[in-house]
C-alpha positions in Angstrom: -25.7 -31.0 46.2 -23.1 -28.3 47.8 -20.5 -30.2 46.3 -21.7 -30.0 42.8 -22.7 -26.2 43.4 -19.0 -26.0 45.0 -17.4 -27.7 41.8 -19.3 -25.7 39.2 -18.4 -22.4 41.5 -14.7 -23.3 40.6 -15.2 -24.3 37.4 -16.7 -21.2 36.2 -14.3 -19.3 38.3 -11.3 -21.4 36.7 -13.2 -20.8 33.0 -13.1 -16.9 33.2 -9.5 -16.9 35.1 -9.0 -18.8 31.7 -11.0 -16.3 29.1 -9.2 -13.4 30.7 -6.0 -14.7 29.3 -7.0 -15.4 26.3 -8.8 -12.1 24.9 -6.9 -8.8 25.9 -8.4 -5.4 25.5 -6.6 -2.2 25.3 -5.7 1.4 23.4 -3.4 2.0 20.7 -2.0 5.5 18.6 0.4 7.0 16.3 1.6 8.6 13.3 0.2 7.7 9.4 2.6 8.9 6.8 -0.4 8.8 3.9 0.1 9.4 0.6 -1.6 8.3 -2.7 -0.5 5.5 -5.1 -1.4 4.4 -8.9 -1.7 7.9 -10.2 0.2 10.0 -12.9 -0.3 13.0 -10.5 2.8 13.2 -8.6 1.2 13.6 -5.1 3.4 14.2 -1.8 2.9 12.2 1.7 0.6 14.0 4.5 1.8 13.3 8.0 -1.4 12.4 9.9 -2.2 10.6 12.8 -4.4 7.3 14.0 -6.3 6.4 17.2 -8.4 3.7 18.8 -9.1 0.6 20.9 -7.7 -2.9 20.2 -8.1 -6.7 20.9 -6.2 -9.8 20.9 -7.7 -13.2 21.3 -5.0 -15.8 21.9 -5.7 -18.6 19.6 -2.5 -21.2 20.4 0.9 -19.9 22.0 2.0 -18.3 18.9 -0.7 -17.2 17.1 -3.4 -14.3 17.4 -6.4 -12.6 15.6 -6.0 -8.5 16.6 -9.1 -6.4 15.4 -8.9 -2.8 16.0 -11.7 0.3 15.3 -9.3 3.3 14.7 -9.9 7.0 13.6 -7.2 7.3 10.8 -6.7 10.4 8.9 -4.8 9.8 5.8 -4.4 11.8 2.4 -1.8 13.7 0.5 -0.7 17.0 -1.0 -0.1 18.5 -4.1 2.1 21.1 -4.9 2.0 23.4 -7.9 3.9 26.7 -8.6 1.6 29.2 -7.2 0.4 27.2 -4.0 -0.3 23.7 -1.8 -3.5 21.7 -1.9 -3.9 19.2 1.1 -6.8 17.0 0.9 -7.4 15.0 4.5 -9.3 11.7 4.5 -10.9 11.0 8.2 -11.6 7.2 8.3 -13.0 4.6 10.6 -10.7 2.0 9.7 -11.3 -1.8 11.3 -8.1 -3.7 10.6 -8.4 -7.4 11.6 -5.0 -8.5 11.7 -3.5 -12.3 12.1 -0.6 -12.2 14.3 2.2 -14.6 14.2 4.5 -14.6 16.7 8.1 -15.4 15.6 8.9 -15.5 19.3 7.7 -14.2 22.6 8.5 -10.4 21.6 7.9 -10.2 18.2 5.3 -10.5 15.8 4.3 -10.8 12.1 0.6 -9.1 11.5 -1.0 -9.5 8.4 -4.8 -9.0 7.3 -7.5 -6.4 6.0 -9.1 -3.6 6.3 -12.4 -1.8 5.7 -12.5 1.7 6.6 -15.1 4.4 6.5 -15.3 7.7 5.4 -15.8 10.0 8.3 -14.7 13.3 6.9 -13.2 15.3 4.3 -10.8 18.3 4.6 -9.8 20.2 2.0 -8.3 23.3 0.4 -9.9 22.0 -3.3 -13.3 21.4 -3.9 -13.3 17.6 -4.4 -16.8 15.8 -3.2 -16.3 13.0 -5.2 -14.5 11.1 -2.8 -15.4 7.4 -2.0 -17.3 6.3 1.2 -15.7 2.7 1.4 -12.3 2.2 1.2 -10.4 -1.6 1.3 -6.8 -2.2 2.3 -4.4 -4.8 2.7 -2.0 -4.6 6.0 1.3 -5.6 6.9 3.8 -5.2 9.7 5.5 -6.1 12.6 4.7 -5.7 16.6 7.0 -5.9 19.5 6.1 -6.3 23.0 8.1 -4.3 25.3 6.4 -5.3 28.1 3.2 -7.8 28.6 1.4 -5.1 28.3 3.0 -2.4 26.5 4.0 -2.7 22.5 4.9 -1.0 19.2 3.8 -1.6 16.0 4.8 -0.8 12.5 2.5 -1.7 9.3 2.0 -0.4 5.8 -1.3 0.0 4.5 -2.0 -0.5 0.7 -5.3 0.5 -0.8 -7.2 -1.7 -3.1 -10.3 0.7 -4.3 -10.0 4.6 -5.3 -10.0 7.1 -3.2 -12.3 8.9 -5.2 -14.8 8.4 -8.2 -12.8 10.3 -10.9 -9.2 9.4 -10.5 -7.1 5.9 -10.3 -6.1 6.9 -7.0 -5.4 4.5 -3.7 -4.7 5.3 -0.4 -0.9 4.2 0.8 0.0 4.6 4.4 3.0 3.8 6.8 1.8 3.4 10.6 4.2 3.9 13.4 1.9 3.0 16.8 2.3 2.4 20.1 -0.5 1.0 22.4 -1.2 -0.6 25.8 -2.7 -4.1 26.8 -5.2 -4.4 29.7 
């Protein structure tokens, strides 16, 4: 009886050493250079920012699924003779990204998005902006260290920002984040 309770002991113990490795936790930021696409309106990019936790769960050596739960502001201006409007999107964004890794370092990530309207700030009284908003991601990651990496991705919105325009978002992400 010890034996088997000494045996499953280890085998649990070896089983979490195990899960550990697989499924990585950690923190991630940076910069969103937003702007709007598939408008007439000639709209000029907002320099925002994005924050949150991330995950990667270690399928096979060389490939990964990464969701994410960020804070991302994104946007644009517009610029007419007399003055600027900036209108500021706050979204919970959840990327879930497929990582393939073209070697030890570096990375492919592709996947979508669902974000969440959070907030709305803005010189222009526009309340017809929409709730849900769904993206398509791409980019590349490179791992500086185990546990340190940046990341670049482009964001391309597939549903209108808003209810009376033909208006997506489109954002360029610079991030750099931290593996526990």
């Amino acid at each position: 009886m010890k034996k088997t309770l000494l045996a499953a002991i280890v085998l649990f113990a070896m089983s979490a050493s195990v899960q550990a490795q697989l499924v990585k936790f950690g923190i991630k930021g940076g910069l969103n250079y937003a702007n709007y696409s598939g408008s007439e309106m000639q709209f000029d990019a907002l320099t925002s920012y994005h924050a949150g936790l991330v995950a990667e769960i270690k399928l096979v050596d060389s490939f990964s699924i990464q969701p994410e739960l960020l804070y991302s502001t994104q946007g644009a201006t517009y610029k007419n003779v007399v003055e600027e409007f900036r209108n500021e999107l706050g979204y919970l964004a959840i990327p879930v990204m497929a990582k393939i890794y073209l070697n030890k370092s570096v990375s492919l990530e592709l996947g979508p998005q669902a974000s969440f309207l959070l907030s709305e700030r803005n010189n222009f009284d526009v309340r017809d902006a929409n709730t849900f908003d769904f993206a398509a991601n791409a980019g590349l990651g490179l791992k500086i260290t185990k546990s340190f990496f940046v990341a670049g991705r482009y964001s391309l919105g597939l549903t209108d920002v808003s209810t009376s325009a033909e208006t997506k978002n489109s954002v360029v992400q610079v991030s750099a984040g931290f593996l526990f």
